[in-house]
C-alpha positions in Angstrom: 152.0 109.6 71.4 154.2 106.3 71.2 158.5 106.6 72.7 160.8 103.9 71.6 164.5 103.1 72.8 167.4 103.9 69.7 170.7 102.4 69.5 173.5 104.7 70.9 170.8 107.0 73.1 168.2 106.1 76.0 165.6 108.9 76.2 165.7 110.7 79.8 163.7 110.0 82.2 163.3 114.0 82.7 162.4 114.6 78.8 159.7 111.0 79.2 158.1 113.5 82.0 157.5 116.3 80.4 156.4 114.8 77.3 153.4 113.3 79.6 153.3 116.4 81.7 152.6 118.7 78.2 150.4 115.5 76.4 146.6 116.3 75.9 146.8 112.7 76.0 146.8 109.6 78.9 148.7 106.3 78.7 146.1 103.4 77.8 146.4 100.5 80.7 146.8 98.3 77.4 150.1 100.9 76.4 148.1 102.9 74.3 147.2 106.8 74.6 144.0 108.1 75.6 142.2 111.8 75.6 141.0 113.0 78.8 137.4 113.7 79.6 136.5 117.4 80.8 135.7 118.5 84.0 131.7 119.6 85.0 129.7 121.9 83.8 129.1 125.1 86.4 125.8 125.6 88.1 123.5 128.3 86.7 122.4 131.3 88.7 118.8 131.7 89.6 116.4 132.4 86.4 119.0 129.6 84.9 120.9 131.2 81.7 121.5 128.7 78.8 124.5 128.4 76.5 123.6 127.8 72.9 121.1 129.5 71.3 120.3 131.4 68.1 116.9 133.1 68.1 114.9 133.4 71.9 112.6 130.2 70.3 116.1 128.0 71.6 115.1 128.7 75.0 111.7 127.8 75.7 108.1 129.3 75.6 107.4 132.6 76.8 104.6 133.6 79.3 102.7 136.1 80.5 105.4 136.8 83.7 108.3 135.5 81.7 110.0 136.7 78.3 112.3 134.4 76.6 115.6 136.1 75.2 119.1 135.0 73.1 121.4 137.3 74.2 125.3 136.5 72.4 124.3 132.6 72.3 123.1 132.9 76.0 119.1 132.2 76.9 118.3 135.0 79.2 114.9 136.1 80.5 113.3 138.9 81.3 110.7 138.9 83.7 107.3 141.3 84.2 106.0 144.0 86.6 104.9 142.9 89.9 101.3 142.8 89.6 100.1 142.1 85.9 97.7 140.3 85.5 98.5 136.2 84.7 96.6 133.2 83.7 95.2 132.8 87.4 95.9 136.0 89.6 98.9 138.6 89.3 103.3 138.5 88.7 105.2 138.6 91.1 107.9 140.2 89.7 110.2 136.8 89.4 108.6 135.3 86.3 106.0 132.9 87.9 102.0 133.6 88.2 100.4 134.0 91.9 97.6 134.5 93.8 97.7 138.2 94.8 101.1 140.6 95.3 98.9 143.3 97.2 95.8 143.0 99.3 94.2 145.3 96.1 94.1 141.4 94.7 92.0 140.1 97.6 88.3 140.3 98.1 87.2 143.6 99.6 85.2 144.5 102.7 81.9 142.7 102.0 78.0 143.5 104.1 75.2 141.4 103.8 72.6 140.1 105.9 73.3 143.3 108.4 76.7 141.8 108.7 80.0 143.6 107.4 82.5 140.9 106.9 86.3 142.1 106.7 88.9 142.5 103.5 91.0 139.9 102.7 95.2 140.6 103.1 97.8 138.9 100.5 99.8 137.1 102.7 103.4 138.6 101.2 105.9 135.2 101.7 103.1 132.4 100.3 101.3 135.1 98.3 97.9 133.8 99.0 94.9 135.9 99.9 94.1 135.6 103.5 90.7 135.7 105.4 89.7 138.1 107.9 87.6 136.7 111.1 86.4 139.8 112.3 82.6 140.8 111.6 80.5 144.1 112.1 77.3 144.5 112.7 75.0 146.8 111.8 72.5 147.5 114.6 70.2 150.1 113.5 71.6 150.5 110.1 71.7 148.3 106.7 74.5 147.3 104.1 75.7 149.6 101.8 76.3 149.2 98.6 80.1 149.6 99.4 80.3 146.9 101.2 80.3 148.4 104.5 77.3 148.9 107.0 76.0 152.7 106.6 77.0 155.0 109.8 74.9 157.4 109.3 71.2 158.5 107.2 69.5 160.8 105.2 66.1 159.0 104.9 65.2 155.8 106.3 65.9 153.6 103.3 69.7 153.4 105.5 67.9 152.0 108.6 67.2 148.4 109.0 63.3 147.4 109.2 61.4 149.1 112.0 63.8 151.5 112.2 63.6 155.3 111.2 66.1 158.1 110.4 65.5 160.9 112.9 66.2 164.7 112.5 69.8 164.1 113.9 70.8 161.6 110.8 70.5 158.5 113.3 68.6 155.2 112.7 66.2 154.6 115.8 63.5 152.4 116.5 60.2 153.6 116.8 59.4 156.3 119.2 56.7 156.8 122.1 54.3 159.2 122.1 55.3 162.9 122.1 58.6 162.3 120.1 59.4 163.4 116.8 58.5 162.0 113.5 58.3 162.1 110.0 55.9 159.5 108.7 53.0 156.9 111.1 56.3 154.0 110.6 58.1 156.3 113.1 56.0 156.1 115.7 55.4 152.9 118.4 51.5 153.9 117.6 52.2 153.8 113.9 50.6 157.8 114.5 52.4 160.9 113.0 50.3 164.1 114.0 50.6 167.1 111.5 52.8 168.6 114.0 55.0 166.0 113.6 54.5 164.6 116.4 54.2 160.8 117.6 51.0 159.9 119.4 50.4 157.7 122.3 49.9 154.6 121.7 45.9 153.2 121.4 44.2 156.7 120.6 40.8 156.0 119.8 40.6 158.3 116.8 42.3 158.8 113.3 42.5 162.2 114.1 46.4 162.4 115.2 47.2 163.3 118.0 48.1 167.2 120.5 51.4 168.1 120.6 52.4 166.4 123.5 51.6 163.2 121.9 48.7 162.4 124.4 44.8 161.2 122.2 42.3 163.4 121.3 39.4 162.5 123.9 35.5 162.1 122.7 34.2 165.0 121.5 37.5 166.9 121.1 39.4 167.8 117.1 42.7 169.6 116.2 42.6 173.1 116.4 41.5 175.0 113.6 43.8 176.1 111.1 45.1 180.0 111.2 43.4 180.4 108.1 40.6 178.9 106.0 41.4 176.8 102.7 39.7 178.0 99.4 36.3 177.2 98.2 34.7 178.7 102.1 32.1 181.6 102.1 33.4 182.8 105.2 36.1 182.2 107.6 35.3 182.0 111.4 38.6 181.9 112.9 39.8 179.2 110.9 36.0 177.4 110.9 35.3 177.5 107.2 31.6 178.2 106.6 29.2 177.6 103.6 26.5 179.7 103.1 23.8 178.0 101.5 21.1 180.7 100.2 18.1 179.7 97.6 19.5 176.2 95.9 23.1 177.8 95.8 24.5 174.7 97.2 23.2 172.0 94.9 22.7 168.3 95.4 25.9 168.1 97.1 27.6 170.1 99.3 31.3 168.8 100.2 33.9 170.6 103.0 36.6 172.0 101.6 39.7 169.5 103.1 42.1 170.9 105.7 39.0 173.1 108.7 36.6 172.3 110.8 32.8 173.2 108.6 30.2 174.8 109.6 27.1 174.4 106.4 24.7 176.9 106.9 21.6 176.0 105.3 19.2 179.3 105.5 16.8 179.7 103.2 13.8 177.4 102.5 14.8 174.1 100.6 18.3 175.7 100.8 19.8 172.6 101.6 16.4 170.2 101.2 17.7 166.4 99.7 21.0 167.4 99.6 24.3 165.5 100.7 26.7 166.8 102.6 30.2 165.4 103.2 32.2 166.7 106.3 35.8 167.3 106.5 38.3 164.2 107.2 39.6 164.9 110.7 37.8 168.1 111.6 34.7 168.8 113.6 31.5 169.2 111.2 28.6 171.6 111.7 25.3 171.8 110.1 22.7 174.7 111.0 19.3 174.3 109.6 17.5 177.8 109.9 13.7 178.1 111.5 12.3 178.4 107.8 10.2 175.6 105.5 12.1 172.2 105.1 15.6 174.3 105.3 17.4 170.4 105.8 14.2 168.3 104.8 15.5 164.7 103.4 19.2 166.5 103.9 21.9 163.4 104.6 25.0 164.2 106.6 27.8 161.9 106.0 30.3 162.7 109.1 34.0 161.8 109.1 34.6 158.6 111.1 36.7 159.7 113.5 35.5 163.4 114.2 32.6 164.7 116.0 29.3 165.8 113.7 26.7 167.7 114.8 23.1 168.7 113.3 20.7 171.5 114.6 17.4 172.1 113.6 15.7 175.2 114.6 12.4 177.0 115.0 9.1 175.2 115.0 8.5 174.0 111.7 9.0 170.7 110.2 13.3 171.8 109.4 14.4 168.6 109.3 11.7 166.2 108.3 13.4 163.3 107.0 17.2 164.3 107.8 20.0 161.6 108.3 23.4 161.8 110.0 25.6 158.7 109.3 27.3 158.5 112.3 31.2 157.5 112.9 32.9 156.5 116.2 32.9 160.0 117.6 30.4 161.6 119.1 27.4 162.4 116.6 24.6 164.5 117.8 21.4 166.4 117.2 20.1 169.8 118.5 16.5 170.2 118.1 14.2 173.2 118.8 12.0 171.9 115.8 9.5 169.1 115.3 11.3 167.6 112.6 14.8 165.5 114.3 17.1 163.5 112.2 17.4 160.2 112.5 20.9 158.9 113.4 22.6 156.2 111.3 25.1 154.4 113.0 24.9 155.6 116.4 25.6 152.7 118.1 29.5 152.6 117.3 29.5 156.7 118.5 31.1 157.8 121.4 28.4 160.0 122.2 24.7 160.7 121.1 22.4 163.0 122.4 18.8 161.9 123.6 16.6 159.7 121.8 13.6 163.0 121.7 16.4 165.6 120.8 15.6 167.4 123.5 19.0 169.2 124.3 
């Protein structure tokens, strides 16, 4: 805006004022008028709204934490659930993408080795998954597949190596003689009796052990059985006994598994050539009656580790020819007859009658 001076009239000073006061305009140094410059812009509030859009595409590109949004020519956004899952870990609830919001995020109780390591914690200010120091181990027991060290077993497939799960649910290591036991791997003497028992430690024969764990000495088998298994002629308290009669008994006679035997060889030839196999573990008997070549050319293989016995009656050439194959127990012959078996092996026996079969 430009004032003059007119003939006959000076402006006021008062109306010059105003007219400044009201202008939308400056004086120019140079006497002309200039428009003012406005003031600065506000600052935005946090998540920065943005005047000036049309669609949501004027404000920038959305992302998994962050929705882009025009709302009445303002760029908004709106921002996920804590805990979706992002580009590289989880939201956190203020549009950006971070390691881990709970310690659900972070790496879990882990075992290995024996070892149980500890779960990781999401540190809630930096949002970074923290380690845990702290280890476990697992004495007795193995890693589960959990991640944690079992507490407790059913079988010993919980126990860690040399170890074994005992009636109470607890991995132990092996016991001594006279404990409990399930299978030989639970016993110091690798020995697991049918009683269940652990034997002592260095017994001399595969034959278990008594119930107090302590060995079965030279000469000496498990008790006989209650009853006798199937296949026996007769049953002498818990003895099973073949009866051999004519050539009943074949090429082959075999103890039934399970008794002590007792073969019984009676008539003549009864058991002549034939083979017979003792019992694993129990004491094995074989009578050879006072009648022609009852056990003539007979071979007795005995169990390794249990006594075996042959006894040859009458006067008469019974056992003409006879073998028993000896194993580390005690192996003898009773002769009232010419005829002796010979004795195969007897040098690893515990015991052997006299060389003449005299007893």
């Amino acid at each position: 805006m430009l004032v003059s001076w007119r003939a006959g009239g000076v402006v006021g000073v008062a109306a010059w004022i105003a007219v400044i006061a009201t202008s939308s305009c400056l004086l120019d140094r140079t006497g002309g008028l200039t428009p003012s410059e406005g003031g600065a812009a506000g600052v935005g509030g946090q998540g920065g709204d943005t005047i000036g859009c049309e669609r949501p595409s004027d404000c920038g590109v959305d992302t998994t934490c962050a929705t882009m949004q025009c709302n009445e020519g303002r760029c908004e956004q709106a921002f996920a659930a804590i805990g979706k899952v992002c580009a590289t870990g989880y939201c956190d609830g203020q549009g950006d993408c971070v390691p881990c919001t709970s310690d659900a995020h972070c790496s879990p109780t882990t075992c290995s080795g024996g070892v149980q390591h500890g779960a990781q914690t999401c540190n809630p200010t930096t949002h970074q998954c923290t380690e845990d120091p702290s280890e476990k181990d697992c004495g007795n027991y193995v890693c589960n597949s959990d991640g944690t060290c079992f507490e407790s077993c059913q079988d010993a497939t919980a126990c860690k190596a040399g170890n074994h799960c005992d009636p109470n649910g607890i991995c132990v290591p092996p016991s001594e003689g006279g404990a409990p036991c399930e299978q030989p791997t639970d016993c110091l003497s690798q020995l697991c009796n049918d009683l269940g028992v652990c034997c002592n430690d260095g017994c001399p024969f595969a034959l278990g052990c008594k119930d107090d764990g302590s060995c079965y000495a030279c000469n000496e088998t498990p008790a006989p059985p209650s009853t006798c298994p199937a296949g026996c002629d007769d049953c002498d308290m818990g003895t099973c006994v073949l009866q051999c009669l004519g050539n009943a008994c074949g090429a082959t006679v075999t103890c039934p598994m399970g008794a002590p035997c007792r073969v019984e060889c009676i008539d003549a030839d009864s058991c002549k050539n034939a083979t017979i196999q003792c019992p694993a573990g129990f004491r094995c008997d074989v009578r050879c009656s006072d009648v022609n070549h009852a056990c003539q050319g007979t071979a007795v293989t005995c169990d390794p580790d249990a006594p075996c016995r042959m006894e040859c009656q009458g006067s008469g050439n019974t056992c003409d020819g006879a073998e028993l194959q000896c194993g580390k127990n005690a192996c003898q012959r009773d002769c009232t007859s010419p005829g002796k078996p010979t004795l195969i092996g007897s040098n690893n026996a515990c015991n052997t009658d006299a060389t003449d079969c005299s007893n």
